[in-house]
N, C-alpha and C positions, 0 to 999 in steps of 0.2 A: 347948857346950850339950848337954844331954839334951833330946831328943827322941824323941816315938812315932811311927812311920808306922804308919798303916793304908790298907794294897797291895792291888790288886788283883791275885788271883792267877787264872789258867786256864791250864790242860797246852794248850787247842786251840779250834779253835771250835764242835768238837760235843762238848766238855763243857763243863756248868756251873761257873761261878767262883766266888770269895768271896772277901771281905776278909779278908787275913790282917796280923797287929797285932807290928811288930817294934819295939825298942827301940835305940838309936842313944844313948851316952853321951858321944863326943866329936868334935862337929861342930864344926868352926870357923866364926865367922860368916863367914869372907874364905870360905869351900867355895861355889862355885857348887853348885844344885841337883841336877845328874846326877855332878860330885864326890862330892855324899853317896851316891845312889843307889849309887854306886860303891864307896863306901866299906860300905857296906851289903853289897854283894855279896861284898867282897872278904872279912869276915864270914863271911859266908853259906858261902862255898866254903871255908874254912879250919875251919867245921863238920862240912864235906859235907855242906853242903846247896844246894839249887835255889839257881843265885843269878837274879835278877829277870829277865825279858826285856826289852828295851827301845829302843825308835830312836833313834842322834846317828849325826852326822856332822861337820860343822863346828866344833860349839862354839862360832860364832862369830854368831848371830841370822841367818844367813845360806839355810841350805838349807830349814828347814822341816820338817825329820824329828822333832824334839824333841817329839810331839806328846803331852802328861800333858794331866788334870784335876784340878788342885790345888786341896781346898779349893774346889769347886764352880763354880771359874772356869777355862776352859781358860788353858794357860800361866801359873796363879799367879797372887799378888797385884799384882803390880806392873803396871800399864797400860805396851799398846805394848810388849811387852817378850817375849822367846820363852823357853821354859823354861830353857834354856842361857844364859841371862844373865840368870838368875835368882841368886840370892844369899840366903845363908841368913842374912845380916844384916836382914833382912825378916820373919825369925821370932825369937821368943823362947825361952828355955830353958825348956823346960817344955810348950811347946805340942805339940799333935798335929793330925797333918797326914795328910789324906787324898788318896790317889794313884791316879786310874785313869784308864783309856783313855777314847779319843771313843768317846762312845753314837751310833753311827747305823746303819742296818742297811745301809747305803752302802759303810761303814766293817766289816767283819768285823775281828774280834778274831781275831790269828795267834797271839799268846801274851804273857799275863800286856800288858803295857802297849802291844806291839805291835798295830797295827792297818795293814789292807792297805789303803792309799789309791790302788791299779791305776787307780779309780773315774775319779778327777782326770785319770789317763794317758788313758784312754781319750776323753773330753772334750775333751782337747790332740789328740789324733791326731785325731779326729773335721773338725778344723776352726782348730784355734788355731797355724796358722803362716801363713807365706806361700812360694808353690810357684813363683810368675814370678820373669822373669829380674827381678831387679833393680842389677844390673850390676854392678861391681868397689868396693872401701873407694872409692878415688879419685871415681867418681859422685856419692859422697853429698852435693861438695862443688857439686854443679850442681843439685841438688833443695833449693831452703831453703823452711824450715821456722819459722810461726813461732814466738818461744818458750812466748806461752801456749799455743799446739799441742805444742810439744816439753816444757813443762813437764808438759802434761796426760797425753800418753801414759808419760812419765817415772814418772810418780806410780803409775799402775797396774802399769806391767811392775813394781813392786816388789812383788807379790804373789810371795811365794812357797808357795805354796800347799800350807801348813801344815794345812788344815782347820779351824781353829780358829772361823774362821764357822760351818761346820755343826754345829761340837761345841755353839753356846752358843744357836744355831737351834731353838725348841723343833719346831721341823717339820722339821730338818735339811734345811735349803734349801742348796744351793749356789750361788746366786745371785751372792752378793757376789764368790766366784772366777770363773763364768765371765762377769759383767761386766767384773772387772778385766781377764780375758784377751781379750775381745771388743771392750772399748773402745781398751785399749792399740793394738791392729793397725788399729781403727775410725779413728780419729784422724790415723793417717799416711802418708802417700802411695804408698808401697809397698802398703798395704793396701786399698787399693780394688779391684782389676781382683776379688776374694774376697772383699767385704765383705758382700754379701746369702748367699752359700750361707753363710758360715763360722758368722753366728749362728744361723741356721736347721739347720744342721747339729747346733752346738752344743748348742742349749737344747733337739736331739731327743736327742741321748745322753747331756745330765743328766735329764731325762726317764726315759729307759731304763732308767739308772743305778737310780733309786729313791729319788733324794734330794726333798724337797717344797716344796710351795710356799710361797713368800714373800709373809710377812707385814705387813713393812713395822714391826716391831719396832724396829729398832735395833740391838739385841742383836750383830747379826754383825761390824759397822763398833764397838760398842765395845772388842770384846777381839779384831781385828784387830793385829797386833804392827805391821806398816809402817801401818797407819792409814788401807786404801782406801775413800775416802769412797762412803756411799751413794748419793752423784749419779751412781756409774756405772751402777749398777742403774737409774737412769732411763735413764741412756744405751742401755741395755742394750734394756728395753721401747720406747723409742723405734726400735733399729736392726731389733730384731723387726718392729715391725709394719708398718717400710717395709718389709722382704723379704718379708714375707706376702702386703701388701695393696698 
């Protein structure tokens, strides 16, 4: 396929950016997304030119670093889906495709597509583990659990907080992550003797962060790639205002 990208480009984050418009003649539709990007670059440096900045790791829909805005939807067209198992079989020959980082001021831009999501770390350290003893693997089997408990925390620890909520957030809420992370520990037995300071903790260093409030759009939970449902965000308001009040 031929294809046009139009990249966003920035040396840093105290310089301004802009779209720069490259040309790509032979994409395979089997190319995963960051295959082309790659293939782009490999271009690019055989020019001597900048080849693009960008975060993977995996490759595998797994870690959450893949973080694009494709085409105005974070992570591409494909729902549920992380850029990295994205497929260029999803576009046509001919099409042009626009490429840039999360817009949040949470989110600083390190370069061209990269973006520092410290933001999320800091959030986690604040409050999102568990510190008591909870004894050896072998305990686990003296603590049961039931399964729609084990389902329920199951579903959230699959957040891998990609940011792709805040990117599609027109307030850049990070809600939808530290519910998933607050409910997930909220739900299971090991997580109580911490369950009141850890979201109060929590929802003060998304807070801090600069990320905004939740609107109640939808937006976050539809181009979520594992698919954490909005109900933890209730869960979430709910576990607040018992630690509060």
């Amino acid at each position: 396929m031929k294809l046009t990208l139009k990249i966003w480009r920035q040396p840093d984050a105290q310089t301004t950016g802009k779209f720069v418009t490259y040309q790509l003649d032979d994409v395979s539709p089997d190319m995963s997304f960051l295959e082309t990007i790659d293939l782009l670059n490999q271009n690019l440096i055989l020019a001597d030119g900048e080849p693009i900045a960008f975060d993977h790791d995996c490759r595998e829909g797994i870690c959450g670093s893949c973080a694009m805005y494709i085409n105005g939807r974070p992570h591409g067209a494909d729902k549920h889906n992380t850029t990295c198992q994205l497929y260029m079989r999803s576009y046509r020959d001919g099409d042009t495709i626009t490429i840039e980082p999360w817009r949040a001021n949470a989110f600083p831009v390190i370069k061209d597509l990269m973006i520092d999501r410290s933001a999320f770390d800091r959030i986690i350290q604040s409050g999102g583990y568990i510190s008591v003893n909870t004894g050896n693997a072998i305990d686990a089997n003296t603590t049961p659990i039931g399964k729609d408990i084990a389902d329920a925390a199951f579903a959230d620890a699959m957040c891998i907080a990609c940011g792709a909520c805040v990117a599609a957030c027109k307030n850049s809420s990070a809600m939808l992550f530290v519910a998933a992370k607050v409910s997930h520990l909220a739900n299971l037995p090991q997580g109580q003797p911490e369950r009141q300071r850890r979201v109060v903790n929590m929802v003060a260093q998304m807070d801090a962060e600069g990320f905004g409030s939740c609107s109640n759009t939808g937006s976050c939970a539809a181009v979520c790639p594992k698919e954490i449902s909005l109900t933890t965000i209730t869960q979430l308001n709910r576990e607040y205002r018992q630690a509060r009040f």
